[in-house]
C-alpha positions in Angstrom: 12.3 15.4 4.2 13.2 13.2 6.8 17.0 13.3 8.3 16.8 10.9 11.0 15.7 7.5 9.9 16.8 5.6 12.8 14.6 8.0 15.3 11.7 8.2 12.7 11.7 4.2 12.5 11.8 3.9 16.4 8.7 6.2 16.3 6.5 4.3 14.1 7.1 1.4 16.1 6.5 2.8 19.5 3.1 4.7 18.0 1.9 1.3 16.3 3.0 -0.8 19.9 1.0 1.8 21.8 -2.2 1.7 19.5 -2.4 -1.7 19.8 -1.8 -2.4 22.6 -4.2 0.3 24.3 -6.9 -1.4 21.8 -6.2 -5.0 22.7 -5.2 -5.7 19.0 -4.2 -9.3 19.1 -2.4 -9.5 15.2 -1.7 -7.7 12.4 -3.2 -8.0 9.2 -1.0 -7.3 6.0 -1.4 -7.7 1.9 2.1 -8.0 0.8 2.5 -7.2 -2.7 6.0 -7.8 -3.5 5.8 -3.6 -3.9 8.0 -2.0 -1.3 5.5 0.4 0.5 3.9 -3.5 1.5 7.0 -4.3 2.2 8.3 -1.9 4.6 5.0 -1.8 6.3 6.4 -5.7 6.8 9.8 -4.8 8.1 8.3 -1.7 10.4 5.9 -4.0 12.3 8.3 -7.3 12.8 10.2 -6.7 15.9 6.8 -5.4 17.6 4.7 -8.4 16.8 8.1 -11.0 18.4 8.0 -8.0 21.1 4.2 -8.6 21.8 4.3 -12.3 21.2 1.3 -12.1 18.3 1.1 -12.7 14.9 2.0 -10.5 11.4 -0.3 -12.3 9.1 0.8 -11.8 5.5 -1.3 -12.5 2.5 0.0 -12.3 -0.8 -2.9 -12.3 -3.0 -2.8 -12.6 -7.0 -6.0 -12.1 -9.0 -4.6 -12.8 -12.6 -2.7 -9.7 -13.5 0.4 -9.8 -10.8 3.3 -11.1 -12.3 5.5 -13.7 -11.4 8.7 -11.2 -10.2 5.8 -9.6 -8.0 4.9 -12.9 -6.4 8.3 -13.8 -6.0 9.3 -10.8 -3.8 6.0 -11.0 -2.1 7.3 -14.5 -1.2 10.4 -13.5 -0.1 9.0 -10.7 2.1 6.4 -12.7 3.7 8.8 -15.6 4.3 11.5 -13.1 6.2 9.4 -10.9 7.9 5.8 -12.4 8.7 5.2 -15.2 11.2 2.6 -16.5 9.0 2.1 -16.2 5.5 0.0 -17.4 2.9 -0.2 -17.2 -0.9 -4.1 -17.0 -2.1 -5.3 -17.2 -5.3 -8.4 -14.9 -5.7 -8.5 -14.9 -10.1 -11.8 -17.4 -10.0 -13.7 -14.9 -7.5 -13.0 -11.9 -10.1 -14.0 -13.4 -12.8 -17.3 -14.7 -11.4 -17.6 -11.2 -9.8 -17.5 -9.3 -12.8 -19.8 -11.8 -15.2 -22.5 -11.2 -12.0 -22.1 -7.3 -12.2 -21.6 -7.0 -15.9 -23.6 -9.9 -17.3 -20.4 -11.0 -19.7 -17.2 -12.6 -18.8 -14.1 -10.3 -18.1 -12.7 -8.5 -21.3 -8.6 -8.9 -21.2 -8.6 -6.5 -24.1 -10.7 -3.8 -22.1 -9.7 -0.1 -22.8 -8.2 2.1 -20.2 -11.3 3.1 -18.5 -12.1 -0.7 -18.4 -9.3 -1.6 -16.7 -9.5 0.8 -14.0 -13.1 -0.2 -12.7 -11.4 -3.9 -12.8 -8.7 -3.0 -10.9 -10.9 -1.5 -8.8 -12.9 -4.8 -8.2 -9.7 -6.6 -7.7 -8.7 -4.1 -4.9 -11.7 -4.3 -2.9 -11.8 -8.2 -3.3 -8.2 -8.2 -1.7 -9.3 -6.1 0.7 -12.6 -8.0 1.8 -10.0 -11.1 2.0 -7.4 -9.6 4.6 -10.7 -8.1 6.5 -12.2 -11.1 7.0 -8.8 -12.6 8.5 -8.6 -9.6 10.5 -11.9 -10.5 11.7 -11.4 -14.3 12.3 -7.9 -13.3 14.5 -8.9 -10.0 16.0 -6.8 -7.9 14.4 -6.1 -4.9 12.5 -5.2 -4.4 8.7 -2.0 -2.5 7.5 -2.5 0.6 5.3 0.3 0.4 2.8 0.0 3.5 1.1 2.4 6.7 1.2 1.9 10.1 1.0 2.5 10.9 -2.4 0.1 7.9 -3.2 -2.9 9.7 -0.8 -2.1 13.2 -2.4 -2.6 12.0 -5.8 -5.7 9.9 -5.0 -3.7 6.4 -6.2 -5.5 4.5 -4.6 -9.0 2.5 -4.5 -11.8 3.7 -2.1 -12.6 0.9 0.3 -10.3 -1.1 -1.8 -6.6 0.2 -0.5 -7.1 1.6 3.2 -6.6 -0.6 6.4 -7.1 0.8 9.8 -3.7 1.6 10.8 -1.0 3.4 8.4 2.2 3.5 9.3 3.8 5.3 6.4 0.6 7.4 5.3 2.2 10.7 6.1 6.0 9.3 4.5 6.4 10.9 1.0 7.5 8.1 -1.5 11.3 9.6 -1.7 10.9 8.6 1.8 9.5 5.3 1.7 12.3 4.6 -0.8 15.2 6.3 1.5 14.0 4.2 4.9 13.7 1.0 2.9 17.1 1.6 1.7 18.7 2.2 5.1 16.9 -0.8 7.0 18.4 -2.9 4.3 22.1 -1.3 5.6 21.1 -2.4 9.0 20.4 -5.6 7.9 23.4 -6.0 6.0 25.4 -4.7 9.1 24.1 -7.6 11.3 24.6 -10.2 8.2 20.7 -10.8 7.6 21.4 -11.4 4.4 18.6 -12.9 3.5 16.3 -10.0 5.1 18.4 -7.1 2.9 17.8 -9.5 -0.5 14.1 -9.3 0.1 13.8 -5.3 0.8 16.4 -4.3 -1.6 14.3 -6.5 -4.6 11.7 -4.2 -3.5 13.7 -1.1 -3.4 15.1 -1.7 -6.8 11.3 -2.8 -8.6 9.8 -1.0 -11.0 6.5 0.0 -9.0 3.2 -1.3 -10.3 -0.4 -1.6 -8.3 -0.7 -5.3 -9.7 -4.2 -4.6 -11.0 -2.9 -5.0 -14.8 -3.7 -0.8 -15.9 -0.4 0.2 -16.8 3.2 -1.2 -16.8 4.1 1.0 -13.8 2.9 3.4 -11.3 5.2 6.1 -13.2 3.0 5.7 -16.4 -0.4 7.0 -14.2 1.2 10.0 -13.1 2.8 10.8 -16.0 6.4 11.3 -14.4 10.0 10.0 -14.6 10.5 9.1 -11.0 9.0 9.8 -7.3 11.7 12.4 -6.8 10.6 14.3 -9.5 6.7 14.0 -8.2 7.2 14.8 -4.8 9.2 17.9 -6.1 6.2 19.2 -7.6 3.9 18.3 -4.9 5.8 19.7 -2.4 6.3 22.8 -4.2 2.5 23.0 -5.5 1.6 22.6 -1.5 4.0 25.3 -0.1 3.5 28.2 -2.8 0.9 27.1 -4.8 3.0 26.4 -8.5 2.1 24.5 -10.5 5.0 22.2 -12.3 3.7 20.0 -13.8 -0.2 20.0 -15.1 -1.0 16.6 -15.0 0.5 15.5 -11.5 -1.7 18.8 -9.9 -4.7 17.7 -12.0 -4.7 14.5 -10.9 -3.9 15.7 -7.0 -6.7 18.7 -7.4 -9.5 16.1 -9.4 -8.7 13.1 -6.3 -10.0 15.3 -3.7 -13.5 14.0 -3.8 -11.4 10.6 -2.3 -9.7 12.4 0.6 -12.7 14.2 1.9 -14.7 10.6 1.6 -17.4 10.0 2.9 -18.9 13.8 2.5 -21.6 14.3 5.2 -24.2 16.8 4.8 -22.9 19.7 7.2 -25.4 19.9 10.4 -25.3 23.9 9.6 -27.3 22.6 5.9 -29.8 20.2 7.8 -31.0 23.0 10.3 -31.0 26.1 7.7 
């Protein structure tokens, strides 16, 4: 685990500052959630978007199942820490996206199965959303997930990953323990409002928004993050297992971090 926050923040920065700059990147893109991996992504990437004199466009985007606390801290993030930010609505392009794949109107009552290939239309239609502004304002869009998220495959393919992730290789403990000491610094230099917003984050019971379950926690099957990243962790460095169900799902999400498989050259020319 991390011991130096400060120094680990100032690196992020400086290696997202050099990417984009050496790619003329001209904004960033971001889909602020109101969850706090979104909104440290936000806080991380300010100062070098004033530095650079070029947008952070955030876009909190609801499609029916986000509830109102979520939107409100999305607000409250976006409104502190991006130099644009919009609230879009994108409930009427689900729904007419699932009657044309499905042939019949969205099922509310769907079982769990159900709700997971509609969550997973919900991520990708967020994601086509903040693409398409990336496109319009040549720019790049923010990957928001951790570690611990990539490790247990919690996450949508082509529905979760932008092109530039800041906290990818940050376990969740540590996503949680950086958050918590930018907010001290903002406290420290009486941004009050700026530590509200990240500490309502901090403090949130952690959904994805996409209306499976009433938090992340009840996926994995675990009490907290510190007690998954103690068995992934663990499970990674000598090979025991825990906990059964967080090392299934890491072992059976495997297929999502090796995407897309290509046949090997080696099999074409046998």
């Amino acid at each position: 685990m991390l011991e130096n926050y400060q120094k680990a923040v100032d690196n992020i920065r400086e290696d997202i500052k050099t990417y984009i700059t050496k790619n003329n990147i001209k904004s960033l893109v971001l889909g602020v959630s109101g969850g706090i991996d979104s909104a440290l992504c936000a806080v991380l990437a300010e100062p070098i978007c004033k530095e650079l004199n070029f947008p952070l466009l955030g876009y909190s985007i609801r499609i029916q199942t986000n509830k109102d606390e979520e939107i409100s801290r999305a607000k409250n993030i976006g409104e502190n820490f991006c130099s644009e930010f919009k609230e879009i609505d994108l409930s009427n392009l689900f729904l007419t996206t699932v009657k044309e794949l499905e042939n019949e109107e969205y099922d509310q009552t769907g079982n769990k199965e159900y709700k997971i290939r509609m969550g997973n239309i919900k991520a990708r239609l967020r994601m086509i959303y903040l693409y398409n502004q990336a496109r319009k304002n040549n720019g790049l869009v923010l990957s928001t997930d951790n570690y611990t998220e990539l490790l247990l495959g919690f996450w949508t393919l082509h529905g979760d990953v932008g092109d530039f992730g800041m906290i990818q290789k940050l376990w969740k403990t540590e996503v949680y323990a950086m958050s918590r000491y930018l907010t001290d610094i903002f406290k420290t230099n009486n941004e009050t409002d700026k530590a509200a917003a990240l500490i309502a984050c901090v403090e949130a019971v952690p959904t994805d928004g996409l209306g499976i379950t009433n938090s992340d926690l009840d996926q994995l099957g675990a009490n907290s993050y510190e007690e998954v990243d103690k068995i992934l962790i663990e499970f990674l460095q000598s090979g025991q297992t825990l906990n059964k169900d967080v090392i299934g799902r890491h072992t059976a999400s495997q297929f999502k971090r090796d995407n897309p498989y290509n046949t090997p050259r080696e099999i074409i020319e046998e």
